[in-house]
Structure formats: C-alpha cells, structure tokens
N, C-alpha and C positions, 0 to 999 in steps of 0.2 A: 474622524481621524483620516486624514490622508497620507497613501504609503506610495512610496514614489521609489526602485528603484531596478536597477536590472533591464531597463524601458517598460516596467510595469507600471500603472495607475492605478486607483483603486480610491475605493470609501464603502467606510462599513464603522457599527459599533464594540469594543469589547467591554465586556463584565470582564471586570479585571477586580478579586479581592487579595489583597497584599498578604492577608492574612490568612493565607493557604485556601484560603473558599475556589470555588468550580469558577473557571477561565473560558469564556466563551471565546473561540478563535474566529476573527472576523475573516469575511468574503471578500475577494479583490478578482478585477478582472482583465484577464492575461492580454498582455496586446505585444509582444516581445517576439512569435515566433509562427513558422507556419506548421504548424502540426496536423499530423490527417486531422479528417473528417471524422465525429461522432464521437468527439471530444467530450465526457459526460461530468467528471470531474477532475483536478490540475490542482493538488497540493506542490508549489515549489517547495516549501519549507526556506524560503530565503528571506533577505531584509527587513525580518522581524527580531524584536525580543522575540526569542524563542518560548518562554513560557508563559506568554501570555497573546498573540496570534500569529494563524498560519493562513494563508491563502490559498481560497478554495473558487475554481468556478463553477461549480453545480450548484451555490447560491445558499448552501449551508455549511456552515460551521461545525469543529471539531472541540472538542471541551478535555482538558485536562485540571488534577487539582494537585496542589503542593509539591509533593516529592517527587508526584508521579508523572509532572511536566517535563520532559526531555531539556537540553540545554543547546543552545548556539554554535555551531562550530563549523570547521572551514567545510566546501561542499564539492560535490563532486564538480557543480556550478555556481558561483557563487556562495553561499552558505547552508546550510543544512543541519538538522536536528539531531546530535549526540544522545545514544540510548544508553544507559548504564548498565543494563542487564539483568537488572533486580524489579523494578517496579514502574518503570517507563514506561509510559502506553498512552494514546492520545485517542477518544472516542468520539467516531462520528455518526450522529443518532443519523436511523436512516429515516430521511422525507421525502421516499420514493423517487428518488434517485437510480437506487441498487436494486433492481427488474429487468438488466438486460436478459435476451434467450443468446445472445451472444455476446464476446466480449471479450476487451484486452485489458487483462493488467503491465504495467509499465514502472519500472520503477530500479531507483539507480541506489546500490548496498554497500557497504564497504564493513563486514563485518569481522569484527577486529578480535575474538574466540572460536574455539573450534567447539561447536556446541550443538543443538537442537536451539533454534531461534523464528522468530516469524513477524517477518517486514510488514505483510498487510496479511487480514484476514477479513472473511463475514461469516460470524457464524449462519448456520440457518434454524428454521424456525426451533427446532426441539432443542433449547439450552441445557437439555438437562445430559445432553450426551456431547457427543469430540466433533460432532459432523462441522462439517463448514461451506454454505454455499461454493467459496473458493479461497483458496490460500497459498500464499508462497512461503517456505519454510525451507529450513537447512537442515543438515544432518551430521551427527559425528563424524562421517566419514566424508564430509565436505561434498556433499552432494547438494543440488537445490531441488525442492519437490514443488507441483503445482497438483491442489487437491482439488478436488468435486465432489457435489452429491447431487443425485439425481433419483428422484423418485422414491427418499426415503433408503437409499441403498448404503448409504452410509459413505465413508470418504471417498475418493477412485484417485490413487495417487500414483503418480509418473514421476521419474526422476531423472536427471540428469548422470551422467559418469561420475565416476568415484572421483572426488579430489578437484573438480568443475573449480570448485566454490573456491578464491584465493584469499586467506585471510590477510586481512591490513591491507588489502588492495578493492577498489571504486571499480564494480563492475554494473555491467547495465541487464535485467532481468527482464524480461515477456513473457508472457502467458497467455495462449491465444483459445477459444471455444468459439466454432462456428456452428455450432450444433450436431454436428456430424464427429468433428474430430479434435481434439485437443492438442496444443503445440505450445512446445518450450524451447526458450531463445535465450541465449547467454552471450553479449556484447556482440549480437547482431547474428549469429550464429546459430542456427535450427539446431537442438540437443535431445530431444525426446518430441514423441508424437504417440500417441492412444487415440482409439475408436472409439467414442460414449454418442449415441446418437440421442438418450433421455432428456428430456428435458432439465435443464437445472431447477433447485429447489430452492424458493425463495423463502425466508419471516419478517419479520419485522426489527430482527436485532440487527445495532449498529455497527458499521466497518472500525475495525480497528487497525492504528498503525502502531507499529513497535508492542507488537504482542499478538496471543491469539487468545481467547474467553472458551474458557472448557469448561465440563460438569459443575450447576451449581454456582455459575456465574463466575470462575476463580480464574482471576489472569492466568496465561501460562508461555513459555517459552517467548520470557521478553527476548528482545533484540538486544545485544550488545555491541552496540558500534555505532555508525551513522547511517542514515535516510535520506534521500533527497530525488523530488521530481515524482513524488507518487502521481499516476495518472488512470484514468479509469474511461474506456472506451465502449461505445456501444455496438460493437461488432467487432470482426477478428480481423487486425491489421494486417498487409500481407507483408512478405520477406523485406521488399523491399522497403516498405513502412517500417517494419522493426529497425533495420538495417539504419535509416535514415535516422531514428530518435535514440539509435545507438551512438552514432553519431556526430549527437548534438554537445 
C-alpha cells in the first residue's frame, strides 16, 4: 500500500477484515516537518480511511475492531479521527517503544462534551487497578489533567485551571517529565508544573488513544470529539519546543 499525502510517504501492510475483525493500522514515515529531536512515535491520524489505518513512526501499528474504529473527519491539520464517546478507542500493543525515563506527550483535541474524557493513556503494569504510566484526561469542570505513577504510588495528577479546556474548539496539549519535574502546556502555554523525582513505572500494556483501560481491562472515559497529531517523545521538550509544535 502506498500513502502519499500531506508531503508524507510511506508503505506498510494492513489486515483489514470488512467484517468487523481486528484492523491492523499500518506504519508511514513522516518526512513533512521539522520537529524536535527524540521523536519516539507520530500518529497524524491524517489521509487514511480512518478505520482501517493510521500512521505511526515508532514502526508499530495500532489495531482497532468494528464499532470501536473511530471515523474520518476534518483536523485540526488536515484530517483527523472523530471519537463518539461511547466505544472508540484504538490500541497500540507496546513493542518497547513506551520506556521513556523522560518524556513528552503532544497532542492536538478538540473535545466536543463537557465530560471526564482521555485522549492518550498507558496503563502500567497492574491492570487490575486505575494507575497509568501517564495520561492526559479532562474533567467536568473543564480542566486537562496529566497523570503519573511512580513506584507503585498510584496516579500523581496535576491539573490545569478550572474551564482551560474549550469545548468545540482545537486546542494544542503537552505534557512534559524530565525526571525531576512534571509540566503542563495548553496551546503553547506553561499551565501546571509538580515535583515527582521517582522513577516512572513501566508494563507491558499497550498505549491507548481515545480512551483509558481500568480495572479488569474495561475501557473507560472514551473521548468524545476529535484527535489529531498524537506524538510521543523521548525527553521533555522545552517551552520553546512546545511553543513551536503549538504552532504548527
């Protein structure tokens, strides 16, 4: 399959079963922009059918099946992945990729209820509890949170101010861990910062976008709205980095 657009190139294979079976989302490799350094993975979410692949450059694929495949829609750049809110969630097994001890989440929302919602997450190793390597999530009260766990400590969540979060409006999200310190960035914008010097705590379960996986493996707090530009760094971008892929 060759995917050609955006000044992206690419080839890769999908499993694609028409008949609601599991969607492997193929791998494309981004040639369009200059983005920092430690680039680790780059879902556009653009110029695909949407339920059947997304472009990834960490060289692995994300898998969704039937209902639970997101849909097509306009993007913050280009086009981008429509979440319904109910059962939407695309998983991407981890193949040691997600081991950063630092690290930025980057990623562009535009969520369209006033809800508890969750853009990206990873859980970590003990599925049988809430913890989450790290997560970005919203709040009733329109707030964006960025979570951690460290040592078994269970989540360590920062928020942003009350009302941050604009519904039906495309804003730009960072999350930044240098080991030391935690920092939250809202359309380029420093919004919260916390001291965690622990280590983060890594498993084996896979990143998820448009949802988060709680107790007992059970989706929870899909995303209702759109996704686009999930990005995943292997160190903490600094202001001006953010600032820059704000933007773009």
């Amino acid at each position: 399959m060759l995917l050609v657009g955006c000044g992206r190139v690419g080839f890769g294979e999908a499993s694609f079963d028409a008949a609601d079976g599991p969607q492997l989302l193929v791998d494309v490799a981004p040639l369009d922009a200059a983005f920092p350094s430690g680039l680790v993975a780059w879902f556009p979410l653009d110029d695909q059918a949407a339920t059947s692949v997304v472009d990834v450059v960490s060289g692995f694929g994300g898998m969704c099946t039937g209902s639970e495949c997101a849909t097509q829609v306009a993007g913050h750049r280009g086009t981008a992945f429509g979440f319904d809110g109910d059962d939407d969630c695309i998983q991407v097994p981890n193949m040691g990729q997600f081991g950063q001890a630092q690290l930025t989440l980057s990623v562009w929302i535009r969520q369209d209820t006033i809800d508890v919602c969750t853009p990206v997450a990873k859980p970590a190793e003990n599925v049988s509890t809430t913890a989450n390597t790290w997560q970005i999530e919203t709040t009733t009260n329109n707030e964006i949170e960025f979570s951690t766990t460290h040592g078994g400590s269970g989540n360590m969540t920062m928020s942003t101010p009350v009302n941050t979060l604009v519904v039906g409006q495309w804003q730009h999200v960072a999350a930044t861990y240098d080991g030391a310190m935690k920092r939250l960035y809202v359309n380029g914008a420093q919004v919260a910062t916390d001291a965690e010097t622990l280590a983060l705590t890594y498993g084996v379960q896979p990143m998820w976008i448009g949802c988060d996986v709680n107790s007992g493996n059970q989706a929870a707090q899909n995303f209702a709205g759109a996704i686009d530009e999930v990005q995943l760094y292997n160190r903490a971008l600094t202001l001006p980095e953010v600032q820059a892929l704000a933007a773009m």
